[in-house]
ZAMARGU-4260 file (C-alpha; in steps of 0.2 Angstrom, whole numbers, plus 5000, padded with zeros to 4 digits):
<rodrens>
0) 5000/5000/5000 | 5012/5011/5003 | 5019/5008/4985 | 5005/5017/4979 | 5007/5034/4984
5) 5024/5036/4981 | 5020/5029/4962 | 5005/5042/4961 | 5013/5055/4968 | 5028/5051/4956
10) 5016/5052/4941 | 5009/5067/4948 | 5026/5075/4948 | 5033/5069/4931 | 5013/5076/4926
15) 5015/5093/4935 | 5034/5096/4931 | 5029/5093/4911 | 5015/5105/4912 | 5026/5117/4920
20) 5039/5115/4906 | 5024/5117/4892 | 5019/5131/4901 | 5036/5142/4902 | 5039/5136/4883
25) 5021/5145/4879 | 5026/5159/4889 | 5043/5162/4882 | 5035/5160/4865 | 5023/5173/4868
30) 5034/5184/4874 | 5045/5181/4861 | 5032/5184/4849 | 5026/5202/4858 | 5044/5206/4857
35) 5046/5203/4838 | 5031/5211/4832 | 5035/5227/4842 | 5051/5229/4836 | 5045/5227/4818
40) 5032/5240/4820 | 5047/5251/4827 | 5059/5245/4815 | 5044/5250/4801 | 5042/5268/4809
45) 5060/5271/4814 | 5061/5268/4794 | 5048/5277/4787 | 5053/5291/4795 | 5071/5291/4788
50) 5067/5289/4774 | 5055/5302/4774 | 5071/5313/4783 | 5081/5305/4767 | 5070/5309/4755
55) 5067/5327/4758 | 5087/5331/4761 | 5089/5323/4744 | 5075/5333/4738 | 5082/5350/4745
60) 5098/5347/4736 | 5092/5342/4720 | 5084/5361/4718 | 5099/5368/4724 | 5111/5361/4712
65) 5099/5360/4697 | 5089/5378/4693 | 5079/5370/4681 | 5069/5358/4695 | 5071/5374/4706
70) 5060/5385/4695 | 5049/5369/4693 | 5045/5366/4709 | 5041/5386/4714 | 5024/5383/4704
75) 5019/5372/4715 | 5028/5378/4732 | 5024/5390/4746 | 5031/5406/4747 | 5036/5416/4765
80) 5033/5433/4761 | 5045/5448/4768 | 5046/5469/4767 | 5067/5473/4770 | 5067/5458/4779
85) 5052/5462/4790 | 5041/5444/4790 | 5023/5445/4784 | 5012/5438/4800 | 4993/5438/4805
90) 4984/5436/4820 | 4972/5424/4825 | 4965/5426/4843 | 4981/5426/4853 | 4990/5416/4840
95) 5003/5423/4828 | 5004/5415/4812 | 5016/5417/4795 | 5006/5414/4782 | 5012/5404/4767
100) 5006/5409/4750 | 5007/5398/4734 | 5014/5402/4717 | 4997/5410/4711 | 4994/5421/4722
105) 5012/5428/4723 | 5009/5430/4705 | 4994/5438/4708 | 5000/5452/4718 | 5014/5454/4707
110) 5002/5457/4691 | 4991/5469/4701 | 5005/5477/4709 | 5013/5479/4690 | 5027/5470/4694
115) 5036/5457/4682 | 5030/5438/4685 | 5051/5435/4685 | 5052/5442/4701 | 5046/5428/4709
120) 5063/5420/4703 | 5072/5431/4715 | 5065/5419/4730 | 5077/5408/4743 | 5071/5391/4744
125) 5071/5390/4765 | 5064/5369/4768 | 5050/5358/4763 | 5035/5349/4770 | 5037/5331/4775
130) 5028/5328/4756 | 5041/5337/4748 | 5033/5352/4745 | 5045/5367/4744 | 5044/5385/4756
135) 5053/5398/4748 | 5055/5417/4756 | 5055/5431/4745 | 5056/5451/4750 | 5044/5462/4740
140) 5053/5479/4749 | 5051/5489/4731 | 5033/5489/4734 | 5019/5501/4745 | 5020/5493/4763
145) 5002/5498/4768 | 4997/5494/4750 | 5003/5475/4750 | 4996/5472/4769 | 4981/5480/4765
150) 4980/5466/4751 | 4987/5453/4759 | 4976/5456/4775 | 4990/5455/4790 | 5005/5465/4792
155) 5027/5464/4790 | 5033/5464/4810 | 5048/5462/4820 | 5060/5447/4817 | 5061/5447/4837
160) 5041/5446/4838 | 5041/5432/4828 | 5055/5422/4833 | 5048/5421/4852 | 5028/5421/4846
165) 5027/5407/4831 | 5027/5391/4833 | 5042/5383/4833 | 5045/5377/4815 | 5038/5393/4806
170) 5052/5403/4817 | 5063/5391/4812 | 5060/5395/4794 | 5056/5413/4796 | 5073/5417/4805
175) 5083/5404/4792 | 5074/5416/4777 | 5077/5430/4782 | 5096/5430/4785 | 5097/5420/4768
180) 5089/5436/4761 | 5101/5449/4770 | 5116/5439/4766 | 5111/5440/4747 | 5108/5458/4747
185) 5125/5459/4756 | 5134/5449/4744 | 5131/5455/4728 | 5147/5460/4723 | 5164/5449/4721
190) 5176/5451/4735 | 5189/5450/4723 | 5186/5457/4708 | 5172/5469/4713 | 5161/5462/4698
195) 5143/5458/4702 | 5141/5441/4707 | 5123/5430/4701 | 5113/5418/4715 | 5107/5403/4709
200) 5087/5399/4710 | 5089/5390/4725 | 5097/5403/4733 | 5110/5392/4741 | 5127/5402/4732
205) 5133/5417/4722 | 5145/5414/4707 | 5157/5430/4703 | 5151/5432/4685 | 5171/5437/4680
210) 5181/5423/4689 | 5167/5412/4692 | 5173/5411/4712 | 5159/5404/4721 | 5151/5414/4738
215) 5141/5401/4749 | 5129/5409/4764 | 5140/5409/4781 | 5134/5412/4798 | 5147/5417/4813
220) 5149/5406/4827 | 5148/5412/4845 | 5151/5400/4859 | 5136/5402/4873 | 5143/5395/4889
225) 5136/5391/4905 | 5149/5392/4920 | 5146/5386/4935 | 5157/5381/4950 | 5148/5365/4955
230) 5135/5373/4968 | 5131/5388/4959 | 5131/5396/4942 | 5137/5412/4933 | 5124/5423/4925
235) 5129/5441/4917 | 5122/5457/4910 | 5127/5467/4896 | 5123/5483/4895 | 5110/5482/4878
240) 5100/5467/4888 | 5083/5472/4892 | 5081/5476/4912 | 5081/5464/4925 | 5088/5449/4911
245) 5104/5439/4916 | 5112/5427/4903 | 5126/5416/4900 | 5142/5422/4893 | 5145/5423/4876
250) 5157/5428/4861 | 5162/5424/4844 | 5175/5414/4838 | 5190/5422/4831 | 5200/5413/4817
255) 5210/5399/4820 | 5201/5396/4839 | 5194/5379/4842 | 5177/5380/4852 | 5185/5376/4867
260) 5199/5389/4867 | 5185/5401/4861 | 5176/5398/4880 | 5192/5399/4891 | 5195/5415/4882
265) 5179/5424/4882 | 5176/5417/4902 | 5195/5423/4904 | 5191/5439/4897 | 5175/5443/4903
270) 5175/5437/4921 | 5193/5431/4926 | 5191/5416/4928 | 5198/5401/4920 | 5188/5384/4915
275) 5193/5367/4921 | 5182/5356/4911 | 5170/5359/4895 | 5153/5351/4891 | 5144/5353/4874
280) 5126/5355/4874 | 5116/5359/4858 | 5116/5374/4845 | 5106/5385/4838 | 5102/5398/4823
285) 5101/5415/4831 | 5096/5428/4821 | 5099/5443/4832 | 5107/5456/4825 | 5113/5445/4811
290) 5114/5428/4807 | 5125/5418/4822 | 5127/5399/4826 | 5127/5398/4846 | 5137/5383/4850
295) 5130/5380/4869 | 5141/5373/4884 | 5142/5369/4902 | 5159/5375/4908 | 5166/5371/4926
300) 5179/5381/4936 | 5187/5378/4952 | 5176/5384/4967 | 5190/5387/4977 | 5195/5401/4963
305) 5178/5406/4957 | 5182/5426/4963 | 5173/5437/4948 | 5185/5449/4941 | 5173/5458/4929
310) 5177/5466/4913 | 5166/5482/4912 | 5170/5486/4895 | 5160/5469/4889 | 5147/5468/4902
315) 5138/5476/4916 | 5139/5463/4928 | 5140/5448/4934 | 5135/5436/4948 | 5134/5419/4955
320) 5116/5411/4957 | 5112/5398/4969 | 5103/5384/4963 | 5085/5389/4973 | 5088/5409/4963
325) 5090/5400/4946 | 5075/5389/4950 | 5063/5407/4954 | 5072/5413/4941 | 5066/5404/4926
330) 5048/5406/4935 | 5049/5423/4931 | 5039/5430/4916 | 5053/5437/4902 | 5050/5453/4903
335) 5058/5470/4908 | 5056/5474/4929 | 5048/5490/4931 | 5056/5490/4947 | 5075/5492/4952
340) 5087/5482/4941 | 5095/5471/4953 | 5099/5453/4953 | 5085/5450/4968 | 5071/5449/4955
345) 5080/5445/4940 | 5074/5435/4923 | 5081/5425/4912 | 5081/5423/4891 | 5062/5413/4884
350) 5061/5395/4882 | 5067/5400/4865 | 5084/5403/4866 | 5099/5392/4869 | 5103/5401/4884
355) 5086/5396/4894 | 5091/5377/4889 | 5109/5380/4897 | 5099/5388/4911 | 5088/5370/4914
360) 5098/5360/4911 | 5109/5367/4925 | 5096/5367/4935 | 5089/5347/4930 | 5109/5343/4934
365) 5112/5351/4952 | 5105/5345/4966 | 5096/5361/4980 | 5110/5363/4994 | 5103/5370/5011
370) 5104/5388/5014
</rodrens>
């Protein structure tokens, strides 16, 4: 008798133990399976949308090195319309909007307005839609300003109102026009031989029409750097910021500098002080007062030698922030105190420039010490 159980329970076991193992197989299978058919759904997005990235980088470069697809694709294109660099914009509620036109209404106001239809050939191809549809810019300054708003129902504002008030791409675009159109205008002559040089459609060079000496758009570089001293971080005035706002340092690049020898001089020359380590952070287009690329950085100096020895010929001061300030700080609406300039109630740049990301990121990275 006793035999039996031990049989029975043996069976049991050898029964049980099997299902287990049928069991796991189903499970691992399954998850398996999950596994597969999400990574072939990310694999299929991360794909379609590189292509996509692909295919409209391909596109771009097509107009600018052909003239003939250029023109083709300005028929059936949006344009950006400016007046001596000033964006057309409308309002809708509280919105801002800039407004792209297509290739027959720009030739409609051209007609009406008695200008030549091959003006519209003096446009700067500035991106394209996701479908490939081209966005040119083109400046109509030879014409009445309250004529063509009047027509065009809006008006041509500030570059700075639009860069902090559109949405994100269209101020992407806008800003990217309109110093491709200043460039041109400021480029229109060799540097060599003083002859005048011709753009292509595109917009993308000038070719000297003597020497054939090719001019491509350029933008400066200015290195936009953070320092801070571990526990707190350096923020600074210049004299032509708005009242109350506090930045990070900033200054260009001379010739021959690498990015990092442009930081250790500028925070050198500007504050005394001299930089241990550098961190790159992202960069940016700025268009204010002319076309720049801000190269953003963390920069760290020793605390133990973080004494401020201010340069009043660049700025009008400079401070150290504690960590609790910077937070407040960034709380703050961007706008000018009416109160006393001091650092007690001080702002900092929008969301939209470099320097506010420096600024959080900072913040994100530092841990609050006591005070």
């Amino acid at each position: 008798m006793s035999e039996i159980p031990l049989t029975y329970n043996s069976f049991l076991g050898a029964e049980l133990h099997a299902l287990w193992h049928c069991t796991a197989m189903a499970h691992k299978m399954v998850i398996t399976l999950v596994y597969r058919v999400g990574y072939r759904r990310a694999s299929s997005l991360y794909s379609r949308l590189y292509s996509t990235y692909v295919k409209r980088m391909r596109y771009m470069s097509e107009l600018k090195d052909n003239d003939d697809a250029c023109r083709e694709a300005s028929n059936s294109g949006t344009f950006f319309l400016f007046h001596n660099y000033s964006p057309f914009l409308q309002e809708k509620g509280n919105m801002l909007l800039a407004p792209k036109l297509n290739a027959a209404e720009i030739k409609r106001i051209l007609e009406k307005f008695r200008q030549s239809g091959e003006k519209i050939e003096d446009s700067m191809l500035v991106g394209c839609s996701d479908e490939c549809r081209p966005y040119f810019a083109l400046d109509l300054g030879s014409l009445e300003r309250s004529a063509l708003e009047a027509e065009l129902n809006g008006s041509f504002g500030e570059m700075r109102k639009a860069f902090f008030q559109l949405e994100e791409e269209d101020a992407t675009l806008i800003s990217a026009a309109q110093a491709l159109l200043r460039w041109h205008d400021n480029n229109q002559y060799c540097g060599k031989t003083g002859q005048l040089t011709v753009k292509n459609l595109a917009g993308s060079k000038r070719v000297c029409q003597g020497t054939e000496i090719i001019y491509y758009p350029q933008m400066s570089p200015v290195v936009i750097t953070l320092v801070s001293d571990g526990s707190r971080c350096l923020l600074v005035r210049q004299a032509s910021f708005p009242k109350g706002m506090y930045s990070a340092l900033s200054g260009f690049c001379d010739i021959g500098e690498t990015l990092e020898e442009t930081l250790r001089r500028e925070v050198a020359e500007e504050v005394g002080l001299e930089v241990e380590s550098v961190r790159y952070s992202a960069s940016q287009h700025w268009p204010f007062p002319s076309s720049t690329l801000m190269i953003g950085c963390h920069a760290l100096v020793n605390p133990q030698r973080s004494k401020i020895n201010i340069n009043k010929q660049e700025l009008e001061a400079a401070e150290w922030f504690s960590h609790g300030e910077v937070v407040k700080a960034l709380g703050r609406n961007p706008k000018p105190s009416k109160g006393k300039d001091d650092n007690l109630s001080f702002w900092v740049p929008p969301k939209q420039a470099i320097a506010h990301q420096l600024i959080q990121e900072w913040v994100k990275n530092q841990a609050p010490v006591p005070t």
